[in-house]
C-alpha positions in Angstrom: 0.0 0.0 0.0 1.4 3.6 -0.9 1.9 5.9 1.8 1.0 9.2 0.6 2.3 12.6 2.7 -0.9 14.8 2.8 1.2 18.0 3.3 -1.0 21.7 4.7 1.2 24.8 5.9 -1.6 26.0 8.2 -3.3 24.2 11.4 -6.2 26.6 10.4 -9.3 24.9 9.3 -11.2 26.4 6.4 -12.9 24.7 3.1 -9.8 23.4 1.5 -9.0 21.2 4.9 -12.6 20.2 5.1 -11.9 18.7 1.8 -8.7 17.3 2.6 -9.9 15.5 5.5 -13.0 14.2 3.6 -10.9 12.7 1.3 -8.1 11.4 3.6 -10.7 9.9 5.6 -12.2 7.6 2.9 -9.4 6.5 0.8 -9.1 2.7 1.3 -5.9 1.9 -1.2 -3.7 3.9 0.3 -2.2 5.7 3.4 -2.4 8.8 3.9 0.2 10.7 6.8 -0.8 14.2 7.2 1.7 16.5 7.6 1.0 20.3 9.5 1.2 22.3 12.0 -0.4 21.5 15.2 -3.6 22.7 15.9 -7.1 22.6 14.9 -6.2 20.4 11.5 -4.2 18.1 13.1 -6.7 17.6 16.1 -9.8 16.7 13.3 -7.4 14.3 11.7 -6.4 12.5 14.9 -9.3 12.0 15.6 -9.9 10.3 12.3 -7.7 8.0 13.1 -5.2 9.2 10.7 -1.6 9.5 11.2 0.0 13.0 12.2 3.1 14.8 11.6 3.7 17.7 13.1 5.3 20.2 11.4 6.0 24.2 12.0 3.3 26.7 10.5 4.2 29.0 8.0 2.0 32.2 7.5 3.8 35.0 5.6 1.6 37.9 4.8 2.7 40.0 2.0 4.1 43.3 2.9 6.2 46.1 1.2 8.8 46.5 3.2 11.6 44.8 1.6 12.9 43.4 5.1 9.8 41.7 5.6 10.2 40.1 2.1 13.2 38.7 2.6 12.8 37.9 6.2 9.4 35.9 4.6 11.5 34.1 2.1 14.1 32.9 4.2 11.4 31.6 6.8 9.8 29.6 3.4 12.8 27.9 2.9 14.0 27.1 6.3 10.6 25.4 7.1 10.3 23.7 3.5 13.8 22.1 4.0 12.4 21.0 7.7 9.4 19.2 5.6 11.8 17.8 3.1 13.2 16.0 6.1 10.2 15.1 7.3 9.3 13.5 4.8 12.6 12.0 4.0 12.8 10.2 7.3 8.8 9.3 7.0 9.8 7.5 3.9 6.7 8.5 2.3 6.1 7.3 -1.6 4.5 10.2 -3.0 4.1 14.1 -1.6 0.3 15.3 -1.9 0.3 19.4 -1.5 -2.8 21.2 -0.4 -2.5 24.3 -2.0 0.2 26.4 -4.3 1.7 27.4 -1.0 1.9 24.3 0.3 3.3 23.2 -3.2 5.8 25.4 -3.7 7.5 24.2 -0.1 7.4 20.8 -1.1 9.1 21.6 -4.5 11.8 23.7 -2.9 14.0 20.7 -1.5 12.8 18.3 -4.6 16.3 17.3 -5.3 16.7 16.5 -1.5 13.4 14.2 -0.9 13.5 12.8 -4.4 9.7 12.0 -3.6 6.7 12.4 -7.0 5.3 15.4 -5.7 1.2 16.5 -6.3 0.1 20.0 -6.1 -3.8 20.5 -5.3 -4.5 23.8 -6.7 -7.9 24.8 -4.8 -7.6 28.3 -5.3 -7.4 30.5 -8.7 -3.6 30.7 -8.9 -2.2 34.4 -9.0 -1.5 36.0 -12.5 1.6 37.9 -13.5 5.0 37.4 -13.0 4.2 35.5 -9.7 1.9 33.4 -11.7 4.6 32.5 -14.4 7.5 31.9 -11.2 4.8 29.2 -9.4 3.7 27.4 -13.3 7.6 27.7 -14.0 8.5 26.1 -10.8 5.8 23.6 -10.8 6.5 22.2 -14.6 10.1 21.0 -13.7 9.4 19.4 -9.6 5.5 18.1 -10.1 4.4 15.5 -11.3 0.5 16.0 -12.0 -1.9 19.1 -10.8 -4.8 18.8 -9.6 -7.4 21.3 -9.9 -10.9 21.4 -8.6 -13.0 23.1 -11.8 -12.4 23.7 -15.1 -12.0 27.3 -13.9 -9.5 26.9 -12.0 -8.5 24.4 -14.7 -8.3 27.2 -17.7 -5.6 29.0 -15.8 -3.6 26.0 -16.9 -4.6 24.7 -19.9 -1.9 27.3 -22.3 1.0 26.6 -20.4 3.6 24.0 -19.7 1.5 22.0 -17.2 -1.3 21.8 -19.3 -1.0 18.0 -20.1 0.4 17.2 -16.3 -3.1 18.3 -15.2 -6.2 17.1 -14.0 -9.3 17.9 -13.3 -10.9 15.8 -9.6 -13.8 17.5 -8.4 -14.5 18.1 -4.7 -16.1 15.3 -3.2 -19.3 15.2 -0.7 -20.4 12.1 1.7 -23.9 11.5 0.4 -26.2 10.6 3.3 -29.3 8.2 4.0 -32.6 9.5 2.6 -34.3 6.4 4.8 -37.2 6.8 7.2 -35.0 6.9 10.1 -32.6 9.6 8.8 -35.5 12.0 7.8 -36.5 11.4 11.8 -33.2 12.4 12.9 -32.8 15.2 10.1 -36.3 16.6 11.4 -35.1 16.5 15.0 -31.6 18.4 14.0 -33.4 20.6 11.9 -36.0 21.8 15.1 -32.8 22.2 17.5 -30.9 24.2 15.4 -33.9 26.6 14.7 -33.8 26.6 18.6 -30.3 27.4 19.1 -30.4 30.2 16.3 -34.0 31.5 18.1 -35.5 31.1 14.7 -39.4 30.6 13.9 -40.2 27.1 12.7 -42.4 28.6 10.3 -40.1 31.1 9.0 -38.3 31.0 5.5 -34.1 30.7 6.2 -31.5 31.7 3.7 -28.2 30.1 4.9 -24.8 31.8 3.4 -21.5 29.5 4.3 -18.1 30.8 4.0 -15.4 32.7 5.2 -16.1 35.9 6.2 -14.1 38.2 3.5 -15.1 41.0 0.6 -14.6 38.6 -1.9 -17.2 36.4 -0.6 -19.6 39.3 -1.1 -22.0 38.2 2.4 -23.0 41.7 1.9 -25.1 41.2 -0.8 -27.0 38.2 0.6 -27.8 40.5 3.7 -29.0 43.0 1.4 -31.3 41.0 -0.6 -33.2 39.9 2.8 -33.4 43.5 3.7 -35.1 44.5 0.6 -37.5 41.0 1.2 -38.4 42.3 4.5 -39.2 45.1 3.5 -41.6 43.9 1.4 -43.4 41.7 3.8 -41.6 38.5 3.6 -41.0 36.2 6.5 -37.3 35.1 5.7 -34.5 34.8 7.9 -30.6 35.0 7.3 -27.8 32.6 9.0 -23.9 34.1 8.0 -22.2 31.3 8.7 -18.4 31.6 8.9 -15.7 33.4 10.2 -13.2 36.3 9.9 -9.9 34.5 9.5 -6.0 35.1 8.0 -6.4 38.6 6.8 -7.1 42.3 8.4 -9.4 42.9 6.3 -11.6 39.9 6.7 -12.1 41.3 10.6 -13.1 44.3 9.3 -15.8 43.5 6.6 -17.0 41.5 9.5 -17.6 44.5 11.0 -19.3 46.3 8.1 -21.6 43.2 8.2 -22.8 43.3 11.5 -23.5 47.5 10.8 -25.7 46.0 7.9 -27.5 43.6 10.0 -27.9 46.4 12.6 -30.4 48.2 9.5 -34.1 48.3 10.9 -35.7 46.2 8.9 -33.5 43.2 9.6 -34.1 43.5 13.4 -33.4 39.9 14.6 -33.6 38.5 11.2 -30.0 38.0 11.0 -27.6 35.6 12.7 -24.2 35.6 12.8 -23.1 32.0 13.9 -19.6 31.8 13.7 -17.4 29.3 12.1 -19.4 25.7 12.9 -18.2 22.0 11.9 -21.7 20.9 11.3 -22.5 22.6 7.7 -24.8 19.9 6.5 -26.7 20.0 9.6 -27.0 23.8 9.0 -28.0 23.7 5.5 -30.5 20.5 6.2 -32.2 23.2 8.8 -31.9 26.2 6.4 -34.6 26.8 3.4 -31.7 27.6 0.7 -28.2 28.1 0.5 -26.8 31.2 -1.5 -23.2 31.8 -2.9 -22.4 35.5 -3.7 -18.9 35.3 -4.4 -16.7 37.3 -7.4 -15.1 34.4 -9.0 -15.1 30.9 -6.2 -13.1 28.2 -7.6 -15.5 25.8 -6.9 -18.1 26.3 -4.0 -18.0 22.5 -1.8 -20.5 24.8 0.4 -23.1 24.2 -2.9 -22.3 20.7 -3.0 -23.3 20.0 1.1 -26.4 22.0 0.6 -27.2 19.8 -2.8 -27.2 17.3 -0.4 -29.1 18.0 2.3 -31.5 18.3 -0.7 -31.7 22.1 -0.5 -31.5 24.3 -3.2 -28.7 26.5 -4.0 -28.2 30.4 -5.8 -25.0 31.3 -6.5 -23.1 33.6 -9.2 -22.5 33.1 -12.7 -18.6 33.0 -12.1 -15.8 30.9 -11.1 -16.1 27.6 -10.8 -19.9 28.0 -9.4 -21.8 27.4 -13.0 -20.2 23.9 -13.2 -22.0 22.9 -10.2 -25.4 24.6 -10.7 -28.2 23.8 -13.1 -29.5 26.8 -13.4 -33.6 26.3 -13.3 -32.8 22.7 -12.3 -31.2 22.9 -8.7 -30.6 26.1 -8.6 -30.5 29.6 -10.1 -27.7 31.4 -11.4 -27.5 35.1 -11.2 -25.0 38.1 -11.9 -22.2 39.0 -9.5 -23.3 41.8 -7.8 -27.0 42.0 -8.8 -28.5 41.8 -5.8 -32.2 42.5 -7.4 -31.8 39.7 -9.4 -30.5 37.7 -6.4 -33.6 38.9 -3.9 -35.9 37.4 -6.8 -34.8 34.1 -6.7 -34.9 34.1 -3.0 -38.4 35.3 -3.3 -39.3 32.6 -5.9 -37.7 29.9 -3.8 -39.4 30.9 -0.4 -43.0 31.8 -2.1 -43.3 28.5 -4.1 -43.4 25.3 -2.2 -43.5 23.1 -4.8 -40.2 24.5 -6.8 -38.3 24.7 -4.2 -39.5 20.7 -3.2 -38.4 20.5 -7.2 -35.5 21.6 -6.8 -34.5 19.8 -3.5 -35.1 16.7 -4.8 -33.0 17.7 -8.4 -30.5 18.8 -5.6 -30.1 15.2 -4.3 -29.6 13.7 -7.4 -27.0 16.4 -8.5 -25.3 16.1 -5.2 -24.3 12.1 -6.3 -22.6 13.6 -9.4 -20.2 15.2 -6.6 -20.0 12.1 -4.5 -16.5 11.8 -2.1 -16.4 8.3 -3.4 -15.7 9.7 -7.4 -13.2 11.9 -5.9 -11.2 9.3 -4.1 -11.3 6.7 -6.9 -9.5 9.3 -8.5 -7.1 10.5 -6.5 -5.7 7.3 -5.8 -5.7 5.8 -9.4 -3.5 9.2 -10.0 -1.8 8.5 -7.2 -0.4 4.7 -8.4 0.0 5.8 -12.2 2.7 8.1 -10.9 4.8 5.8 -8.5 4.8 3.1 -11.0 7.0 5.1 -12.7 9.6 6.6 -10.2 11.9 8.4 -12.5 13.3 11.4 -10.8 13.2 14.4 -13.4 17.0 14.5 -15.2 17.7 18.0 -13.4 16.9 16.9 -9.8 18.8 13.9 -10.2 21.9 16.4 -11.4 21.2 18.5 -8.4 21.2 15.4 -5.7 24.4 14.3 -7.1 26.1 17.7 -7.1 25.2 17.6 -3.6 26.4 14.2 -2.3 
């Protein structure tokens, strides 16, 4: 059985570890070792049952002060040469990165571990010089890419990587839609309404994500205001939290002063980051996305199925997941009075949105964690059958024996 180094530079938990542990957890031919910092991460994974490494965090921000630059990129290579050890002395057979930063450490010290790396590209990878540096970088150390849309994907496509990568959507555990499971869905469903001292009878729009302007929680906030306004009886759960950047705390902030408008008067709950999503969206009414341009969306995919139906943007990687009129609408980024009718539709009309939840659950399956391990690890043993070190790491090892 391959043992396969799962390698994250934070302990901080957002929707790119959610994914990574999903995946970890249900891969059956081979091992997985996570390697991180410790902390939250780490703690979820443990109790997984899944082997831990610890390794040291590495959060550069970046900054203008030259100083800081350089003081930034000797930290980078100090810690990725104390992963390339790691994993050296692990004797792991193949490096799976979790993101570009995370990729770009392991590929620093490639001559050293000699170890097929993979990058998991979960984000839209930066343009620009910066952009050219990471593909140049990743063409000669990686052996495959993994990207999680066709998005993300295009960003790819013209350049040297293009045939080294592959597209492996996001995965989602798909639940049981028996008798019993409805009984215990119901139950969860009433106590979260409880907790979030929201009206049974009362239409909810959930929004999941971290809190940040990109993710554009603004608009869904305004789009109930205008609703309420108007008479309607709908609610709004931000779910998520203000994490890594300034800026995130402070549109956190500018959210709550929104919430604070009169006619949202305890309409709006801010709950926070939480761990049970699908237990959210399973008590919510609809999910929406706002975001400028997601690379994929997994918080569409949870809702899907909980058998809720979903309105995001017409951007990113969100339109590859929505069937727009099926499971979904699809609006504008930005167009919030396009976005407050959909809402309106799907809280006004029973029977679409019971349409459209049951389209969601079949959509959901196309998503299925299952599909997305089978892949991974098929990807995973076509590259360590061939263990070939690329000609100018071999060079480099030898020049430093």
């Amino acid at each position: 059985m391959l043992t396969v180094a799962y390698y994250n530079h934070t302990s901080e938990v957002s929707g790119a570890e959610v994914s990574l542990l999903l995946m970890m957890r249900n891969l059956s031919r081979t091992k997985p070792v996570l390697f991180a910092p410790e902390g939250e991460l780490t703690e979820r994974a443990r109790a997984a049952g899944i082997e831990v490494i610890i390794v040291p965090s590495f959060s550069a921000r970046n900054s203008r002060n030259p100083l800081r630059l350089l003081a930034g990129a000797l930290a980078m290579i100090w810690f990725s040469l104390l992963f390339a050890r790691a994993a050296k002395q692990r004797q792991v057979d193949l490096i799976h990165a979790n993101s570009i930063r995370a990729g770009l450490m392991t590929a620093l010290f490639a001559f050293y571990h000699r170890v097929p790396i993979v990058w998991h590209v979960r984000d839209m990878p930066p343009e620009g010089i910066v952009g050219k540096a990471i593909r140049s970088l990743a063409s000669r150390t990686v052996r495959a890419v993994v990207v999680i849309s066709n998005a993300v994907l295009a960003k790819f496509t013209d350049t040297e990587l293009g045939e080294k990568t592959a597209l492996v959507y996001n995965g989602v555990e798909i639940g049981d839609s028996g008798v019993h499971a409805q009984q215990d869905r119901a139950g969860r469903r009433s106590a979260i309404r409880f907790e979030l001292l929201t009206p049974e009878h009362s239409k909810v729009v959930v929004v999941v994500g971290q809190i940040a302007p990109w993710k554009r929680q603004a608009d869904a906030i305004e789009a109930v205001r205008q609703l309420r306004k108007a008479g309607e009886d709908v609610y709004l759960w931000v779910v998520g939290a203000a994490k890594f950047r300034e800026e995130n705390e402070q549109y956190w902030q500018e959210l709550h002063r929104l919430a604070a408008a009169p006619e949202l008067e305890g309409a709006v709950r801010f709950t926070g980051f939480r761990t049970d999503v699908a237990d959210i969206c399973e008590a919510a009414d609809l999910l929406v996305l706002c975001s400028d341009n997601e690379p994929f969306g997994r918080v569409l995919i949870e809702a899907l199925a909980q058998g809720r139906p979903v309105i995001g943007t017409r951007a990113g990687g969100i339109p590859e997941i929505i069937e727009h009129d099926g499971c979904g609408f699809l609006y504008p980024v930005g167009n919030v009075k396009e976005l407050a009718h959909y809402i309106r539709r799907l809280t006004r009309e029973d029977k679409l949105r019971q349409a459209f939840g049951r389209q969601a659950r079949v959509r959901a399956e196309q998503f299925a964690i299952t599909n997305t391990v089978r892949q991974i690890e098929q990807l995973h043993e076509r590259i360590t059958r061939s263990k070939a070190v690329p000609p100018h790491l071999d060079q480099r090892a030898k020049e430093l024996a």
